[in-house]
N, C-alpha and C positions, 0 to 999 in steps of 0.2 A: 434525610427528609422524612418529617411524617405523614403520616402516610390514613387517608381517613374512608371510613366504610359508610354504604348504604342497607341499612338494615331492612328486613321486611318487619311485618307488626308483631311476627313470632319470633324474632329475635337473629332470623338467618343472614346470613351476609348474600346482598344479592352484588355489590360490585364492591369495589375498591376505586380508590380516587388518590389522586397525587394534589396536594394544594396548589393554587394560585403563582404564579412567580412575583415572589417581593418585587414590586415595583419601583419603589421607591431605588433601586440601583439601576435606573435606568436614569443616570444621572449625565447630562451632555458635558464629552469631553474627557469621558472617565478611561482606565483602561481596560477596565471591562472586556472579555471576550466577545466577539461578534454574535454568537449565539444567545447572550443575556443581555443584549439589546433588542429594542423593537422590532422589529419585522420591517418596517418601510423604509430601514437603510437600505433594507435587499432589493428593495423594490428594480423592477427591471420594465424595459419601456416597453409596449405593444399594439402595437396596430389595432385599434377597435373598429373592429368589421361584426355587424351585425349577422349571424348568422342564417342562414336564409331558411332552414329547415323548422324554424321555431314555428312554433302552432299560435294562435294568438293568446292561449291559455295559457302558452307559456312565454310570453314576449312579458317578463318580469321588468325589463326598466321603463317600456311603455306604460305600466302599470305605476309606478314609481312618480311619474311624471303626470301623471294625472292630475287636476285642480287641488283636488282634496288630500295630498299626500304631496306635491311638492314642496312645502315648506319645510316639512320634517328632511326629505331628503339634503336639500339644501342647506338647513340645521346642521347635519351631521358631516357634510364636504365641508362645510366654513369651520367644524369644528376639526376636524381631523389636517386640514390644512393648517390651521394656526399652532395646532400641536409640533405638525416635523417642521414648520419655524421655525420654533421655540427649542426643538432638540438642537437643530443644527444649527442657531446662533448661540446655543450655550446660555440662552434666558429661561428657560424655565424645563421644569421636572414634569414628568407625568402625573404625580400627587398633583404639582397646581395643576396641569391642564386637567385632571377629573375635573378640577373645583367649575370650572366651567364650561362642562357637559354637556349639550341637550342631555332632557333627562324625559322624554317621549315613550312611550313603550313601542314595542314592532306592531309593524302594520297587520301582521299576519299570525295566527300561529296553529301549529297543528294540538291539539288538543285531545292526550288517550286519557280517556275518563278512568279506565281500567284495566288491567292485567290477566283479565276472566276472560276465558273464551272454552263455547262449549263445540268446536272444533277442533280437529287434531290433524290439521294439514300436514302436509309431507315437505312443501315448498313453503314453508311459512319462514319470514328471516326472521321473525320475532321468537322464536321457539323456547328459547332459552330464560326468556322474563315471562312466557306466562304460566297464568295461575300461580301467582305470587303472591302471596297473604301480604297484602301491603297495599292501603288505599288511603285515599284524599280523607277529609274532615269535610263533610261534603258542604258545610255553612265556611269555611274557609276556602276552600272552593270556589265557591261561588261570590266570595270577598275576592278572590285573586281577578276571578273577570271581569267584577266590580269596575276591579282600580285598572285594570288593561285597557278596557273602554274609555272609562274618563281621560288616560291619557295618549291614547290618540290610535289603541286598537280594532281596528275595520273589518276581520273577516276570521273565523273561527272552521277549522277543519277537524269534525269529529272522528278520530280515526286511529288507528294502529295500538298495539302494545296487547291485546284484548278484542273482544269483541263491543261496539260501544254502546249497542243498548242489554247487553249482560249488567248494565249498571243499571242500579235499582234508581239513581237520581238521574236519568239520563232526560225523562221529559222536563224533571225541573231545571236541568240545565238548559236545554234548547230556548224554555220558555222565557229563560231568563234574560238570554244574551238576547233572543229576541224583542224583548221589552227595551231593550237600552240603545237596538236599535243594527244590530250589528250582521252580517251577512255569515247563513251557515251553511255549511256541506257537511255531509256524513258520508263515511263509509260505513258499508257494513256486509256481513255475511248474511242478510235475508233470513236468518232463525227466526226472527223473533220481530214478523214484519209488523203486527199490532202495535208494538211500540213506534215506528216512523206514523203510522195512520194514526196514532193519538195526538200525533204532534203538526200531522198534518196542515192543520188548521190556521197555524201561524208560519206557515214559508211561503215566500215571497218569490218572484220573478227570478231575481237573481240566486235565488239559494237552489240546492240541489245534494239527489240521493244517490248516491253510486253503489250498486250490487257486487259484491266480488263473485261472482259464479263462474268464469274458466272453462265453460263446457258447454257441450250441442246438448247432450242424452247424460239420463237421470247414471248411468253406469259410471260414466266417467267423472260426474260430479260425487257420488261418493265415496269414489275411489281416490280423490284426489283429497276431498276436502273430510272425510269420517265425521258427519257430522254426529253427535250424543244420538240426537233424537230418529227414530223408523221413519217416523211421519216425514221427516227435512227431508223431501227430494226436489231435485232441479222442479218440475212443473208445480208440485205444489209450492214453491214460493213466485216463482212466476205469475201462477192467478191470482195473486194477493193486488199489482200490478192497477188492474184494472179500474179496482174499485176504489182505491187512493187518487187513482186520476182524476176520478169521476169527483171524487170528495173536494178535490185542489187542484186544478190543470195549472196553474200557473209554475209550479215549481219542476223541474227537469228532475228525469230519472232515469238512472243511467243503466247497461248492462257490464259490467268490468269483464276482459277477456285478457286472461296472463297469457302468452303463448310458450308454450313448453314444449320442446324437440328431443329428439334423442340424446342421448351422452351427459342433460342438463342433471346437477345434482348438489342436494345441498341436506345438511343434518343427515350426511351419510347416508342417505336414500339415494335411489335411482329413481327419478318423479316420472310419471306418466306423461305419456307424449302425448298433446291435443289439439295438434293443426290441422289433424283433418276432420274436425266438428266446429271451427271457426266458419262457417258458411250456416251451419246446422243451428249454433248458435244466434247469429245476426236473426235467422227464419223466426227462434224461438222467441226472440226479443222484440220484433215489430207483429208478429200476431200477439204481443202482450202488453202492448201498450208502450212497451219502453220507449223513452225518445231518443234514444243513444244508443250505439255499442261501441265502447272502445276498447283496443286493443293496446294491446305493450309486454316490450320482451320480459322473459323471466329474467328475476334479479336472483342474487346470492350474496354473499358477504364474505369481504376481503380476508385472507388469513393472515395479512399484515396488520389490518389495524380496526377488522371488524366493519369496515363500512360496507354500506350494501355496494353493490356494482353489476355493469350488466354480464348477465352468465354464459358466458359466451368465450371460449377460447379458438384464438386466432388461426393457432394451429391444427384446430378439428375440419378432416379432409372432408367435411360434408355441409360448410358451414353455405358453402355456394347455394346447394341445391337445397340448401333448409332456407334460403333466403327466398329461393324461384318459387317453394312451397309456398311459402306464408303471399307474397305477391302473387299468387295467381289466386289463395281465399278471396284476397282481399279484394281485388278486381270483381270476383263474384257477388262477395258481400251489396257492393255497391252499388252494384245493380236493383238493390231491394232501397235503394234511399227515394226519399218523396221529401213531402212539403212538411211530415210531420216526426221524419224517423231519417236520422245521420249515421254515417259509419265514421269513428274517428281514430284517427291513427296517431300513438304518441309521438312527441317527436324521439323517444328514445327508438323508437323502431325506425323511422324514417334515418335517424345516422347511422343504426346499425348496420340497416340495409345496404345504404350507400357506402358504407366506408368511414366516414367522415367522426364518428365517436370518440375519437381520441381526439381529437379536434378539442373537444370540449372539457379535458383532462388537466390541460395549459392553463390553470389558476394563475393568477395572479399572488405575490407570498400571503396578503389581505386578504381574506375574505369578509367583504364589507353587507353581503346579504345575513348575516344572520344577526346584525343592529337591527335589519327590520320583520326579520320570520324566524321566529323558533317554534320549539317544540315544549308542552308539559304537560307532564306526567308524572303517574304515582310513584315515580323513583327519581325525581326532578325536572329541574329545567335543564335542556340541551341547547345545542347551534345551529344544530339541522336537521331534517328528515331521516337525512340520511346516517347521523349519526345518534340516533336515538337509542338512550340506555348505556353508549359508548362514554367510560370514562373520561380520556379528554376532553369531551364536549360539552364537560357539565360545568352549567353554569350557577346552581342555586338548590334549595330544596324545593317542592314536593309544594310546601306554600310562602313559596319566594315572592309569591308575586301579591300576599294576601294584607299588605299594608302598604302604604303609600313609603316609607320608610325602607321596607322588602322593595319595593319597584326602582325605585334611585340604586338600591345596593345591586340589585343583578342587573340593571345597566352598564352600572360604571363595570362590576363584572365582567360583561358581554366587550364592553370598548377595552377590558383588559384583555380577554380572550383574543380578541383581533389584534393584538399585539404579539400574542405568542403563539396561537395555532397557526403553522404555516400550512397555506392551502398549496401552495406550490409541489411541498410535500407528503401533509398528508393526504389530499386527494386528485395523487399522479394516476390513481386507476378510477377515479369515478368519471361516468358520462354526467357533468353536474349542468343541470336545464341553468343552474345560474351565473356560468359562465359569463356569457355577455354584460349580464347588467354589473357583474363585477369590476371587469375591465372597462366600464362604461365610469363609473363612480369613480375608480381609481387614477382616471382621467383627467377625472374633475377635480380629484383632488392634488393631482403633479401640476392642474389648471385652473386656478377657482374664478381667474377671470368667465370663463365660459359662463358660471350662474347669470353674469349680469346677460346674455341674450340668450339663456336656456327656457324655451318657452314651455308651458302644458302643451299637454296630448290632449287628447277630446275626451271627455267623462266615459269611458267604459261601462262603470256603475261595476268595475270589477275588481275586489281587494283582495283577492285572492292570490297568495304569494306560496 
């Protein structure tokens, strides 16, 4: 098999890639092994119980159902339904069923502008791609989001791989997707807050900023996070806060809180523990205006197959009392909420807490969420969040998406991928939020009667997937 690389712009090998599986032997009735057939022979039946721990942020098939996005959903069951037909009457090949596709882009996608980041975290999963000489063509670029919009993408998450205003185009991107009308979020590490305040000006109700800070006290945030610059400390980015509200109250900003415990470790470090400045934290973030803190467990990434996951081992004798910790900040936290300032809690922490994580492990062999949310980045397109940078999840280059002709090609891509990545097995260890709406879809798809009385949900005004 050959076997193909992703280079940086100086020539280094930053992954390697196994091609596509010829499709075309997915031919009904062949003798083919089991394993070089589709994935939805395997398919197995399951009870779809809506989970009850999901936050509304993360109630992704609600979202899905929505006026303005059920048609595409419904698009893609009528098509994937007529496909395993067509396999299992022996009428038609995968080649034909691309030929009549939806050919929609995802509703959603997370979006790392760059690979620069002027932090040198200890608990960062991304450690290993940044600062990688390798970047967008930033007028192609901004062609890729063009044609994402036009065909039917809703909400852009600025975030990971980098830092993402370390990018010299980073306001003409916002400005951009802005104008065409599209809903955005940023993350960021707070360096470099004059850039969100330039951009201030055009976010809207539903868009929003999220801080990654981690910390009560300026000690432990640089301890965790190194950042380049003396001047980066926790307070000094906090009073930036103020006067961005003051400029645009309409847009939400957030305070990010990783929770990190003893024994947690990742890129061979030992990460500093900071559950007992989650209270100190919440104080810091409503005397600054934040409208949020939220919280969520530290993640790491799998040494089977690179996915991120949560960090947390079963068998750590203290896993009890690091739960009754974090539950008893949070009780405190709460205590400081009003009319203007939320304490939020992921749902990754709400199953860890309880038990219930692995719960969300049980894929379905399909994974039918990443037809409508991926990820791109300066080393391509991927499938998921969580599998960002990870060579089987690539689906395209870098500017796959930068012509209408690139857009149809890493679809039918994407609908190959969900043919051969089995989620059953490769993500037996992720807590993945989109469980539910998987096994929700793949419902509809062993059911396609269901579309004719599957009604909208109420307009959220929220595309964030």
């Amino acid at each position: 098999m050959t076997v193909g690389k992703i280079h940086s712009d100086s020539g280094e090998v930053l992954i390697q890639i196994s091609p596509l599986i010829h499709f075309s032997k997915f031919e009904p009735g062949s003798d083919q092994d089991i394993a070089r057939k589709p994935l939805h022979v395997k398919a197995i039946p399951c009870q779809v119980n809506k989970q009850t721990e999901l936050s509304p942020l993360h109630d992704f098939m609600g979202k899905l159902l929505q006026p303005e996005v059920l048609e595409s959903l419904k698009d893609y069951v009528r098509w994937q339904a007529r496909w395993r037909e067509g396999f299992a009457t022996g009428s038609m090949t995968f080649e034909q069923a691309l030929e009549t596709a939806p050919g929609q882009a995802p509703v959603s996608i997370n979006l790392d502008v760059t690979t620069a980041c002027n932090y040198r975290c200890d608990h960062c999963v991304d450690m290993d791609i940044l600062n990688k000489n390798i970047n967008y063509d930033h007028e192609l670029l901004k062609d890729s989001l063009t044609h994402l919009v036009d065909n039917g993408l809703r909400s852009v998450i600025i975030i990971g791989g980098g830092e993402p205003t370390a990018y010299k185009g980073f306001e003409d991107v916002v400005r951009h997707l802005k104008s065409m009308g599209a809903q955005i979020g940023v993350v960021t590490n707070g360096s470099m807050m004059k850039k969100i305040e330039a951009v201030a000006d055009v976010l809207q109700e539903r868009d929003w900023v999220r801080l990654s800070l981690d910390s009560g006290t300026n000690e432990t945030f640089r301890a965790m996070h190194k950042p380049g610059s003396k001047k980066c400390t926790l307070e000094w980015i906090c009073d930036h806060i103020p006067a961005i509200k003051k400029l645009n109250p309409r847009f939400m900003i957030g305070f990010s809180f990783i929770i990190v415990w003893k024994d947690c470790e990742t890129n061979d470090t030992q990460i500093i523990e900071n559950i007992d400045e989650m209270v100190a934290a919440a104080k810091l973030a409503k005397q600054h205006d934040f409208d949020y803190i939220s919280y969520k467990p530290f993640l790491t990434r799998s040494e089977q197959n690179n996915a991120e996951i949560v960090g947390i081992d079963k068998q750590q004798e203290s896993v009890a009392s690091t739960m009754h910790r974090i539950r008893d900040a949070i009780v405190q936290a709460k205590q400081l909420e009003d009319g203007k300032f939320s304490v939020i809690e992921s749902t990754n922490l709400r199953v860890l807490e309880n038990g219930t994580y692995m719960d969300y492990s049980k894929q379905p062999h399909n994974c039918h969420m990443q037809y409508f949310r991926q990820v791109l980045s300066p080393l391509g397109v991927f499938n998921c969040p969580v599998y960002r940078h990870v060579p089987q999840a690539l689906l395209g280059g870098k500017h796959a998406y930068a012509t209408q002709n690139g857009l149809q090609a890493t679809q039918r891509n994407t609908l190959k991928l969900i043919e051969t990545f089995d989620a059953t097995e490769e993500c037996k260890d992720v807590t993945c939020l989109y469980n539910h709406a998987n096994w929700f879809i793949e419902d509809l798809i062993n059911h396609p009667e269901k579309l004719d009385s599957l009604a909208p949900s109420f307009d959220r005004g929220d595309y964030f997937l």
